[in-house]
C-alpha positions as CSV (number, residue, x, y, z in Angstrom):
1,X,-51.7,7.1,-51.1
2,X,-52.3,3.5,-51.6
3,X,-49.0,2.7,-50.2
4,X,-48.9,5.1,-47.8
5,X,-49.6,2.3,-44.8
6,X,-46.4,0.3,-46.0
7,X,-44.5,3.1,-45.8
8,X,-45.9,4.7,-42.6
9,X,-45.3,1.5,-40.6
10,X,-41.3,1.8,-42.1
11,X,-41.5,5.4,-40.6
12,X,-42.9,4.3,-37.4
13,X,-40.0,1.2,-36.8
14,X,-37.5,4.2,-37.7
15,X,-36.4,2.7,-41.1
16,X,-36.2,4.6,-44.4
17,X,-38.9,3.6,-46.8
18,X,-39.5,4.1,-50.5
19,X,-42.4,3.3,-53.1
20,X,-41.5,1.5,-56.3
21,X,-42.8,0.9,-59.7
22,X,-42.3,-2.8,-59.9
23,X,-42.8,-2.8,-63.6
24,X,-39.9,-0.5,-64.4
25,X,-36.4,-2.3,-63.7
26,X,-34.3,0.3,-63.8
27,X,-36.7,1.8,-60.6
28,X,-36.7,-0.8,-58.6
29,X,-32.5,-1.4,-59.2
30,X,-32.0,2.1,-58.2
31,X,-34.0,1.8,-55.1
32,X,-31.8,-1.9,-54.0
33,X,-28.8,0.0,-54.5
34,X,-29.7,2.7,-52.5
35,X,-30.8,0.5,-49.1
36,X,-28.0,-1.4,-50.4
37,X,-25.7,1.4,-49.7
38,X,-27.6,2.8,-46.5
39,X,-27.0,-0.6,-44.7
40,X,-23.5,-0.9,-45.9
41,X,-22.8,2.8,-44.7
42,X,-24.9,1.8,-41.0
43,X,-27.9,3.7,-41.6
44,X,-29.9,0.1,-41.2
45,X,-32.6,-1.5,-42.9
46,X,-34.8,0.5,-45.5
47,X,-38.0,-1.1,-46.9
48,X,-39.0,-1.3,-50.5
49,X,-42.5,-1.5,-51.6
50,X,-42.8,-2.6,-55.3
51,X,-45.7,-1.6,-56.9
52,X,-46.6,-3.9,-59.4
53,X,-49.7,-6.0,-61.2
54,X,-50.1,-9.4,-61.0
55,X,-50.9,-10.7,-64.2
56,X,-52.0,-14.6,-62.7
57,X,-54.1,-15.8,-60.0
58,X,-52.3,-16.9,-56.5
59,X,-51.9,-20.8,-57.2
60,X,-53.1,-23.0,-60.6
61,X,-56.9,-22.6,-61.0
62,X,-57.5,-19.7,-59.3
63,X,-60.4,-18.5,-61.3
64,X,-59.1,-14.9,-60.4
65,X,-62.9,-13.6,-59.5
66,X,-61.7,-10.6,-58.1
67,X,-60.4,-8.6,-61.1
68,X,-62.1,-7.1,-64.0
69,X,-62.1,-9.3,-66.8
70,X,-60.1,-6.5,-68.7
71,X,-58.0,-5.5,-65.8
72,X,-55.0,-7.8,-66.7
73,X,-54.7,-6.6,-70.6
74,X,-55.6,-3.1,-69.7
75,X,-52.1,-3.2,-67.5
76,X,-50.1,-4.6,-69.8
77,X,-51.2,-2.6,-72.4
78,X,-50.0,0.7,-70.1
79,X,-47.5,-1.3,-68.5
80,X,-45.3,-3.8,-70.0
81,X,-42.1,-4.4,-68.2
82,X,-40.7,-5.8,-71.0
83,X,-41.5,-2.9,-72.9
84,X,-40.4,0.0,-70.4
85,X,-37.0,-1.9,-70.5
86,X,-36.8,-1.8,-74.0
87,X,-38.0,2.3,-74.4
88,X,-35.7,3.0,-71.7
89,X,-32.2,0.6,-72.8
90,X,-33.2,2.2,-76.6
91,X,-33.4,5.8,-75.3
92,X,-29.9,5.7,-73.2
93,X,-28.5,3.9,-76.4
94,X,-27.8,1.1,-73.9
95,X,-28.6,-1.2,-76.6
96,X,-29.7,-1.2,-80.2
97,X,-32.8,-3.0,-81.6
98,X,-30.9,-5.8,-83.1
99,X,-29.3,-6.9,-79.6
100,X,-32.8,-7.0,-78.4
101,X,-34.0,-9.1,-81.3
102,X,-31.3,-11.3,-80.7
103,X,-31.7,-11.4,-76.9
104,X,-35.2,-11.8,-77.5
105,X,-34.8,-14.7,-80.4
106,X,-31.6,-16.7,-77.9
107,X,-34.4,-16.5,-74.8
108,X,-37.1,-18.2,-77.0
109,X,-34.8,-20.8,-78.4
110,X,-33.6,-21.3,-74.5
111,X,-37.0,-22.2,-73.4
112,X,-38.2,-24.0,-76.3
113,X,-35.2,-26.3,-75.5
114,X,-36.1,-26.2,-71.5
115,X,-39.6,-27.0,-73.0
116,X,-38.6,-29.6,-74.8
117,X,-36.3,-31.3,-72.3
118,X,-38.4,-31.8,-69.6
119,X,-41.5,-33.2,-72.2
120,X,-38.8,-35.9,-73.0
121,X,-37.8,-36.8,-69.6
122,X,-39.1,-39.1,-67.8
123,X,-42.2,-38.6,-64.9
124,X,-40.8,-38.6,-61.3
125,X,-41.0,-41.8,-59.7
126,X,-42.8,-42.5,-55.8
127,X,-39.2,-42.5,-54.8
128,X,-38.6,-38.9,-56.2
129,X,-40.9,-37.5,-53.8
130,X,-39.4,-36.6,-50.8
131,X,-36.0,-36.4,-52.7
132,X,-34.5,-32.3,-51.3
133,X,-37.3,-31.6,-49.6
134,X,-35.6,-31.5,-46.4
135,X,-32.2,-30.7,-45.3
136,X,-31.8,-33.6,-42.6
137,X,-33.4,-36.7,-43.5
């Protein structure tokens, strides 16, 4: 398998390894807790490899040459995280469709304001630029 490697080199360093799908919350929670609870109980270090899609290059600009131009809405059409969370929070009655709508409308109103703060503040000054960069100056 394609992340057979990653977990063949946890093997060969003795530690427990597992294989995640990064896009499904609840998968990659249960998997923490569980190397959460193997170190706690002295069974050591466990490694988790989270499967997941990038949906963005590696840095601004990257002109992301090496995916198919479909690639990225292809995965997100099949793979929405924000999506499996909802199915699955819906399906364990977790939640009901209002709280997400609510959630959902109280997170865009959070970032508009975020938005909107930083547009009205002011643009760092020469001074600002080294300012917590280090921790000894």
């Amino acid at each position: 398998s394609v992340g057979g490697s990653q977990l063949d080199r946890a093997k060969g360093f003795g530690l427990h390894g597992i294989q995640v799908d990064g896009h499904d919350l609840f998968a990659v929670s249960e998997a923490a807790r569980e190397a959460i609870g193997r170190a706690r109980d002295g069974e050591g270090p466990s490694l988790i490899h989270v499967k997941l899609n990038r949906y963005y290059g590696h840095f601004e600009g990257d002109a992301v040459t090496y995916k198919a131009p479909d690639e990225v809405d292809k995965v997100k059409a099949e793979k929405d995280c924000l999506e499996i969370f909802k199915q699955r929070v819906l399906e364990a009655a977790l939640l009901e469709p209002g709280d997400l709508e609510q959630i959902e409308a109280e997170t865009k109103a959070k970032i508009a304001q975020c938005l909107a703060n930083a547009k009205a503040g002011g643009l760092p000054t020469q001074a600002d630029l080294l300012t917590d960069v280090y921790v000894n100056y």
